[in-house]
N, C-alpha and C positions, 0 to 999 in steps of 0.2 A: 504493500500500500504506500501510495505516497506520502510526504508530509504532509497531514492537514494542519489549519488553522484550528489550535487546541486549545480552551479554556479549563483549566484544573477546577470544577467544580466542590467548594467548601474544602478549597484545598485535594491534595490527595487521597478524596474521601471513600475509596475502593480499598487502600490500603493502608491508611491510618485512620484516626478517629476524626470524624468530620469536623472544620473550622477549630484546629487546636494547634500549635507549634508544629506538630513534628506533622500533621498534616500537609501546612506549609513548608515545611523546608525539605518533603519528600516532592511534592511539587517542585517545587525550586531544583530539585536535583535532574530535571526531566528538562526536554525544549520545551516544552509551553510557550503558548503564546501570550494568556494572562491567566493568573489567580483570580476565581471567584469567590469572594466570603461576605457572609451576613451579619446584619450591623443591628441590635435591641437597643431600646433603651432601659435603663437601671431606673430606680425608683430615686436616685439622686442626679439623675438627668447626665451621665455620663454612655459611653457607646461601647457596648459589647460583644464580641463575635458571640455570635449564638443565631440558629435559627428560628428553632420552636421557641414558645414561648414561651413554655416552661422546659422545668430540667429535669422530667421524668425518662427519655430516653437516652440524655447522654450522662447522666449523673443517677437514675433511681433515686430521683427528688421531686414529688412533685411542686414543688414551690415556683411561683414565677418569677420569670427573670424580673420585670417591672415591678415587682413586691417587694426586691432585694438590693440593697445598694452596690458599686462596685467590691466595695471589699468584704461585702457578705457573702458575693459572688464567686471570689476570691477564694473564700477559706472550700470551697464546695469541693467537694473530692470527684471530677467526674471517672466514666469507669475504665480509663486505660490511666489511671493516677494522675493527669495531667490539675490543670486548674483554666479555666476561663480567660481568652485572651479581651484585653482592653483594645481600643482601636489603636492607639498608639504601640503598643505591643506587640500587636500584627501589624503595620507599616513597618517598626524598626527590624522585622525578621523578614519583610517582603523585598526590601532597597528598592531597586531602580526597575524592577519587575511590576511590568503592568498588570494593576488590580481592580477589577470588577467590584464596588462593594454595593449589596443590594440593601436599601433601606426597608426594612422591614414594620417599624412603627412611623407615625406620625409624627410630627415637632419637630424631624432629626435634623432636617435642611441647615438648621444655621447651627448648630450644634456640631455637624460634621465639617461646617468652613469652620469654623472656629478650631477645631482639631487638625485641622490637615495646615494650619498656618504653621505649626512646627513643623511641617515633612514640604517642604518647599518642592523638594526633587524628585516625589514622588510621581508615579505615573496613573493616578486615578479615572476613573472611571466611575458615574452609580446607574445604579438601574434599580425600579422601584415598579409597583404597582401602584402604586401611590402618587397618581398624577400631579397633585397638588404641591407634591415636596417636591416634584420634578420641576415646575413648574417656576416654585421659588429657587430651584436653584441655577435656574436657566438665566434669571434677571439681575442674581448675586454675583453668580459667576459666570460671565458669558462665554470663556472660554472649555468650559469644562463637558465632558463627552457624556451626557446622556443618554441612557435608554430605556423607553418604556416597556413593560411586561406584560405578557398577555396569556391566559390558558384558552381559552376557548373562541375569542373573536379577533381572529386577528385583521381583517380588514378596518375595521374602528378601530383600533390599537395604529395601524398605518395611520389609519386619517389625526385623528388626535396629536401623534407625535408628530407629524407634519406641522400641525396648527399651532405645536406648541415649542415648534423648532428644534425639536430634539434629533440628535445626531444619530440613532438608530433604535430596534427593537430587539426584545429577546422573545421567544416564542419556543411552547409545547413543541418538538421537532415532528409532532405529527401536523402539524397544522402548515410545515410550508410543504408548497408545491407552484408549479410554473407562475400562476395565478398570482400568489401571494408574494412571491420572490419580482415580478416581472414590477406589482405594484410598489413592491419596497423600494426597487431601484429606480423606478420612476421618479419617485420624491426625493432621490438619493438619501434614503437610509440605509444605513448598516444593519446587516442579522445576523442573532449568534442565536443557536437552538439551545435547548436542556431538556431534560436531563439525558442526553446520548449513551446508551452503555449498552448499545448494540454494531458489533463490527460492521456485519454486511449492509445495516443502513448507513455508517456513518462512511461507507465505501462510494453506496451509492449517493450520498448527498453532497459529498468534497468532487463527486464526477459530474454530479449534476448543477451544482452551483458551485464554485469553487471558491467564490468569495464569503459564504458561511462562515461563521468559527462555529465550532462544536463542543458545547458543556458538559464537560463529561466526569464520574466518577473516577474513571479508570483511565488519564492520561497516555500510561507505558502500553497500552492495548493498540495505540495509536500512530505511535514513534516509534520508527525504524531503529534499531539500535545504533545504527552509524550515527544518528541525528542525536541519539543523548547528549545529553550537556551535564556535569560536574559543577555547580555552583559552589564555592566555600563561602564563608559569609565574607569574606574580603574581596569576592570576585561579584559580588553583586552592584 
């Protein structure tokens, strides 16, 4: 298979625990094209990699993330022994490696420019379902790469982020097809699918559009081994 254009979905989350260090830096040891990881908010208004919204499947907790401050978050044992990354915590272990982060609650818009003014160099990216925080942060920060997310319609998800100038979409990978890819490029948006962790579709989808990136679990499924890359953290 060729290279495709690969997003490390919640990190290397096929082979380590989803959005936690060693997820990231199993990514980072891969060519990836960017890391994806998801951004909560705390009940002290700070930003936490974590998905769900509570911590019953990575921690056997069920306590909410929003219920708990960061360093309540903190003390939480999830079940490969790790502990809960801060956003700043995943940037400093992402470097110069372009990052996907998808906002998951509400309010986050200014809360996440206010955090990424320490990481000047970094190379972000968000994507939200959340049009509204997309929205704000399209007018905060005008240069910053957007894209909205969509499971089930994606022709409205096209129109929308057109209207609201955002730089591409992420989308169910069963939802593109000629149709939907012919219209994204129309409006010149960019598409990356999720959750990919199927070979022979993501064979046929890098043949049939080639400018996709593909969200996937399981990055090394994807990379030819000559294409591995070796990151140490001083090469990032």
């Amino acid at each position: 298979m060729k290279h495709l254009n690969i997003v490390a979905h919640r990190g290397a989350s096929g082979l380590e625990l989803e959005n936690t260090a060693t997820s990231i830096e199993r990514a980072l040891r891969l060519n990836v094209s960017a890391i994806e990881l998801d951004l909560r908010l705390t009940k002290d208004d700070k930003l936490a990699v974590c998905h769900d919204s509570d911590l019953a499947r990575i921690a056997n907790d069920p306590r909410k993330v929003r219920g708990l401050t960061l360093k309540e978050l903190k003390k939480v044992k999830l079940i490969d022994g790790s502990s809960i990354l801060s956003l700043p915590e995943a940037l400093q272990i992402v470097g110069k490696m372009p990052v996907i982060l998808e906002l998951k609650d509400g309010d986050s818009a200014r809360l996440l420019l206010k955090e990424l003014r320490n990481f000047p160099h970094s190379n972000v990216s968000v994507a939200s379902f959340k049009l509204n925080e997309l929205a704000l942060l399209r007018s905060l920060a005008p240069a910053m790469q957007l894209y909205a997310l969509e499971l089930t319609k994606p022709f409205e998800s096209i129109q929308l982020a057109s209207m609201l100038d955002l730089d591409g979409i992420g989308l169910n990978f069963w939802l593109l097809n000629p149709l939907t890819y012919h219209f994204a490029k129309r409006r010149k948006l960019k598409i990356y699918v999720f959750t990919l962790n199927r070979k022979l579709v993501a064979k046929f989808i890098g043949k049939m559009y080639p400018t996709v990136a593909l969200c996937t679990d399981h990055p090394e499924w994807f990379i030819a081994p000559s294409n591995k890359l070796k990151h140490g953290k001083g090469e990032q």
